[in-house]
VEXLO-839719 format. One record per residue (C-alpha): x, y, z; residue in one letter. Coordinates in Angstrom, 1 decimal, decimal comma. Layout:
<sites>
<site><x>X</x><y>Y</y><z>Z</z><resn>A</resn></site>
...
</sites>
This chain:
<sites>
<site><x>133,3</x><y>-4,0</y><z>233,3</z><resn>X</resn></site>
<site><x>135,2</x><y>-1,2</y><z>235,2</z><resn>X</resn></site>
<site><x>138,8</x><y>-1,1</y><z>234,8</z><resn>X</resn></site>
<site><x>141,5</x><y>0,1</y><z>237,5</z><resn>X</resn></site>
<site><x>138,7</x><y>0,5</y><z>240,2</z><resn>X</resn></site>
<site><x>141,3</x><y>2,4</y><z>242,5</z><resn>X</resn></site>
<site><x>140,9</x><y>0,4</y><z>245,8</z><resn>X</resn></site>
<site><x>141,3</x><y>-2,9</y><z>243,8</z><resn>X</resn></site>
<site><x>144,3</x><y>-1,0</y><z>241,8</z><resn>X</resn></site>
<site><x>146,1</x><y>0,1</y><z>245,2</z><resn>X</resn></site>
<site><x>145,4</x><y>-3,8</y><z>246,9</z><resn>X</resn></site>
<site><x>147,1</x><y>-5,0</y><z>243,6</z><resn>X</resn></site>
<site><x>149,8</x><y>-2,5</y><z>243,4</z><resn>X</resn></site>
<site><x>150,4</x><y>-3,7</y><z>246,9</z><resn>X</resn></site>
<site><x>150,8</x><y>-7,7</y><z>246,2</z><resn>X</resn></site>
<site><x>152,8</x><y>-7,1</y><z>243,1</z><resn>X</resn></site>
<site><x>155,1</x><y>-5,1</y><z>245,3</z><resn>X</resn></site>
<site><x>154,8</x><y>-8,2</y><z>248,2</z><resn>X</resn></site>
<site><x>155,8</x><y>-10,5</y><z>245,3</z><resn>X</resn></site>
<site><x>158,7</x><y>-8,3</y><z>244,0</z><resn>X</resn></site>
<site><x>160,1</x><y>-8,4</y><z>248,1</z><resn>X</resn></site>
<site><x>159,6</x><y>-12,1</y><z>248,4</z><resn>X</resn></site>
<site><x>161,4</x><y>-12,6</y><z>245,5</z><resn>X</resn></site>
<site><x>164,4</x><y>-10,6</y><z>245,7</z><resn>X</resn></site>
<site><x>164,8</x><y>-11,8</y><z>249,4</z><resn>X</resn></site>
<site><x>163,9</x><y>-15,4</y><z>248,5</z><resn>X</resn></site>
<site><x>160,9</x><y>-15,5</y><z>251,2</z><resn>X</resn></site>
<site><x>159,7</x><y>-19,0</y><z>249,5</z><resn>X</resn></site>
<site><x>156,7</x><y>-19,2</y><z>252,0</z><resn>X</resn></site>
<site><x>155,8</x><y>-16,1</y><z>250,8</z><resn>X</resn></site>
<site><x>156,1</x><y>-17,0</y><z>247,0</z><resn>X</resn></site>
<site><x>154,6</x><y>-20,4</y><z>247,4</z><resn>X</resn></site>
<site><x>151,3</x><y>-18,4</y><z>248,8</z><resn>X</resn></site>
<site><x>150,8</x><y>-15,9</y><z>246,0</z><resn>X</resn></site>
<site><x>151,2</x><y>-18,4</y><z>243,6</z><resn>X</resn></site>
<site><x>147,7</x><y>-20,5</y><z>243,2</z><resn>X</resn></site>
<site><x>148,1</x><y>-23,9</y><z>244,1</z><resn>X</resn></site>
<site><x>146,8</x><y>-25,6</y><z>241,2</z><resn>X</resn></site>
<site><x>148,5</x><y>-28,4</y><z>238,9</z><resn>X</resn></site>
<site><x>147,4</x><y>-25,7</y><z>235,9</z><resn>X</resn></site>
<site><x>149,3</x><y>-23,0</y><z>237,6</z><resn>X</resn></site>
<site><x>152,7</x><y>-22,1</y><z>235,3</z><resn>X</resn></site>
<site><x>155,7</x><y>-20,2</y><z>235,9</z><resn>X</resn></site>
<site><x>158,1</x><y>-20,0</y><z>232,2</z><resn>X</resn></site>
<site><x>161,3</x><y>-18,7</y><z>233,5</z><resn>X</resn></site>
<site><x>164,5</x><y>-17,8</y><z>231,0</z><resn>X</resn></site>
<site><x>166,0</x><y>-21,7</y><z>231,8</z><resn>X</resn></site>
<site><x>162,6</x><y>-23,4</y><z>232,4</z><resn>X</resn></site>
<site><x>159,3</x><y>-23,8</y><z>231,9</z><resn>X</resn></site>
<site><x>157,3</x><y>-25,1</y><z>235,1</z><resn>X</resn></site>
<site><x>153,5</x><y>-26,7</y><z>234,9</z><resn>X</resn></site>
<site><x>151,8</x><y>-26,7</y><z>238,3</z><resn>X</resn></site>
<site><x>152,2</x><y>-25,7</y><z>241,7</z><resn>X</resn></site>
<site><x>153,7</x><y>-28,8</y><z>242,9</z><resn>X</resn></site>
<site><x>156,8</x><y>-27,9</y><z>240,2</z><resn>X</resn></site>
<site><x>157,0</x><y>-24,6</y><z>241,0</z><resn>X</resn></site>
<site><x>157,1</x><y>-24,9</y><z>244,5</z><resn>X</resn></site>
<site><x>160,1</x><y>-27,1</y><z>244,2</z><resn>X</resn></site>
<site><x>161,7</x><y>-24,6</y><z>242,3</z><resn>X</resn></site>
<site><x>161,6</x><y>-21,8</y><z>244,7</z><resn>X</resn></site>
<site><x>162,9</x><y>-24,2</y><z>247,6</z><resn>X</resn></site>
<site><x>165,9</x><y>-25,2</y><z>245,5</z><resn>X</resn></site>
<site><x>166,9</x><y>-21,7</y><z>244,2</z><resn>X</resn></site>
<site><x>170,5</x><y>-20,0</y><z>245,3</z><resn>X</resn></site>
<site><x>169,1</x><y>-16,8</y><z>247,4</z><resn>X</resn></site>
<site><x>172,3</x><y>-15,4</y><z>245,6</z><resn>X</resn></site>
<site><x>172,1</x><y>-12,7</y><z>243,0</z><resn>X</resn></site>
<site><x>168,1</x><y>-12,4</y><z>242,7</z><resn>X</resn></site>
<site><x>168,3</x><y>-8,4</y><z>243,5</z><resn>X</resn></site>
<site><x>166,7</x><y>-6,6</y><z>240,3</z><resn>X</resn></site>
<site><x>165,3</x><y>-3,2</y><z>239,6</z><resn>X</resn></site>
<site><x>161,7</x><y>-2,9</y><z>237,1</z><resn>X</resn></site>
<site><x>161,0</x><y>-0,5</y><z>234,2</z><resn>X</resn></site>
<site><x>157,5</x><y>0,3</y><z>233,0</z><resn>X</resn></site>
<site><x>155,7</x><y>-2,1</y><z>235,2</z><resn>X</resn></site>
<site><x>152,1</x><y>-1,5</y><z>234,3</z><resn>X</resn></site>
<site><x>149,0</x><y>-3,1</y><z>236,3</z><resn>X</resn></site>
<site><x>145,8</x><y>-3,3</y><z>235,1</z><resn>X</resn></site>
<site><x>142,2</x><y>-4,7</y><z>237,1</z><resn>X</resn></site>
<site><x>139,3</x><y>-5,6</y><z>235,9</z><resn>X</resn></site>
<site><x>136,5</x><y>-5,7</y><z>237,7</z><resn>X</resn></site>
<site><x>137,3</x><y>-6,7</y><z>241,4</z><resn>X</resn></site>
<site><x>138,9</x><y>-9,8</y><z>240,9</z><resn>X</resn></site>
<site><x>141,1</x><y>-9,9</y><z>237,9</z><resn>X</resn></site>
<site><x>144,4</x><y>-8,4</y><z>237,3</z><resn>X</resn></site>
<site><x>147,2</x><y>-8,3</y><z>235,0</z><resn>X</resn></site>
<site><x>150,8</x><y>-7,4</y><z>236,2</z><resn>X</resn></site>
<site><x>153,7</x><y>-6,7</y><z>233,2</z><resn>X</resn></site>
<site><x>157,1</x><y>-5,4</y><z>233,7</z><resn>X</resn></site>
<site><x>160,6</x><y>-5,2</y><z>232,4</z><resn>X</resn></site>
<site><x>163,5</x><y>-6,2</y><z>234,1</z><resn>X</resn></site>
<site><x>167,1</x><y>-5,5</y><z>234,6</z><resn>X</resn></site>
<site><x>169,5</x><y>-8,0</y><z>236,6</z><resn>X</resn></site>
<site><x>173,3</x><y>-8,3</y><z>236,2</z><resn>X</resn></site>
<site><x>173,1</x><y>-6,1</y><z>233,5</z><resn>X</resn></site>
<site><x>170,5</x><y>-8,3</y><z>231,7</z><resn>X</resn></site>
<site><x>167,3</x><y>-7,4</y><z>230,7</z><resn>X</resn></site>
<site><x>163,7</x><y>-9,4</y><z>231,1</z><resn>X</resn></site>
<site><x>160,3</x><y>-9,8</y><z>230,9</z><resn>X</resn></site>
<site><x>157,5</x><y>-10,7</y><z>233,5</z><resn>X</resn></site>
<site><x>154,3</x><y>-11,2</y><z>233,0</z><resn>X</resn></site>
<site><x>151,4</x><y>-12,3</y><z>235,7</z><resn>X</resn></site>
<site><x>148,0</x><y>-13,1</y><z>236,0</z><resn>X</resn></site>
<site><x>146,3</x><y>-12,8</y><z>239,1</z><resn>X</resn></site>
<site><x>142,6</x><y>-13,6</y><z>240,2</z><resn>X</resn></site>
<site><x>141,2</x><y>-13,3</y><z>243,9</z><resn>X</resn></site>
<site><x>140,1</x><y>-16,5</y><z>245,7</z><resn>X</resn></site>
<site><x>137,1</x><y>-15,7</y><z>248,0</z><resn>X</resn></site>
<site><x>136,7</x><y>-16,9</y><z>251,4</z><resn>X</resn></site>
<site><x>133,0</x><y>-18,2</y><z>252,4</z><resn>X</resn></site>
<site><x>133,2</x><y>-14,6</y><z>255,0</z><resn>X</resn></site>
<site><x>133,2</x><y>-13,0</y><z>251,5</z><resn>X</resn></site>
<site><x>137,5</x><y>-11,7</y><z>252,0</z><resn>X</resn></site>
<site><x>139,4</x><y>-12,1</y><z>248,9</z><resn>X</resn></site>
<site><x>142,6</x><y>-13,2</y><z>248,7</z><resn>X</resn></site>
<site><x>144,5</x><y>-12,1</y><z>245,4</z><resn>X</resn></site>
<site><x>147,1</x><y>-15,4</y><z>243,8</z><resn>X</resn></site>
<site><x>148,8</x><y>-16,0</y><z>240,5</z><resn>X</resn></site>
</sites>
C-alpha cells in the first residue's frame, strides 16, 4: 500500500482545512457534507458522544456559532492508498486544550470522481 501519495495528501490536506473553516465559521451545510451520512457515522465531542448522522446533524444545527474560533498544534495527516486517510490534531480554544481525531474514506461516483467524507 503506498502511503502519503502526494496528490491524495494535498486533496486531503485541502478538506481537513475545508472542515477546520466550516467549523470555526459554523457553515453547518458544509459540515453536514463532509461528515458520511450513515447511522454508523460518530462524532465524541468533550460533552457528548453522538451515534449516526441523523444525531450529528442535529447537533451542528443547534450549536451557538459563538466562541468556536481555535488554533491546531501538530496536526498530522496520513493517506493510504487513494482512498483512506487519517486526520489528528491538538487543539487550543479559550485557553483549553483538545484532541481531534478523524477518519476519512472517499465515496466514488459511478463517473469514477471521489468525494472524500468522515
Amino acid at each position: 500500500m503506498d502511503v502519503d501519495i502526494p496528490e491524495v495528501l494535498a486533496e486531503m490536506r485541502a478538506c481537513f482545512a475545508e472542515y477546520k473553516r466550516a467549523l470555526t465559521g459554523n457553515d453547518v451545510a458544509v459540515l453536514q457534507r463532509l461528515f458520511r451520512r450513515d447511522p454508523r457515522t460518530l462524532r465524541y465531542g468533550p460533552a457528548e458522544n453522538l451515534l449516526g448522522w441523523d444525531a450529528i446533524a442535529a447537533f451542528r444545527a443547534g450549536r451557538s456559532p459563538v466562541g468556536l474560533e481555535r488554533s491546531l498544534e501538530n496536526t498530522v495527516i496520513t493517506t493510504y492508498g487513494r482512498d483512506f486517510a487519517t486526520a489528528n490534531t491538538e487543539f487550543l480554544r479559550a485557553g483549553r486544550r483538545g484532541r481531534q481525531s478523524q477518519t476519512w474514506s472517499a465515496s466514488r461516483t459511478t463517473a469514477g470522481a471521489s468525494s472524500p467524507r468522515m
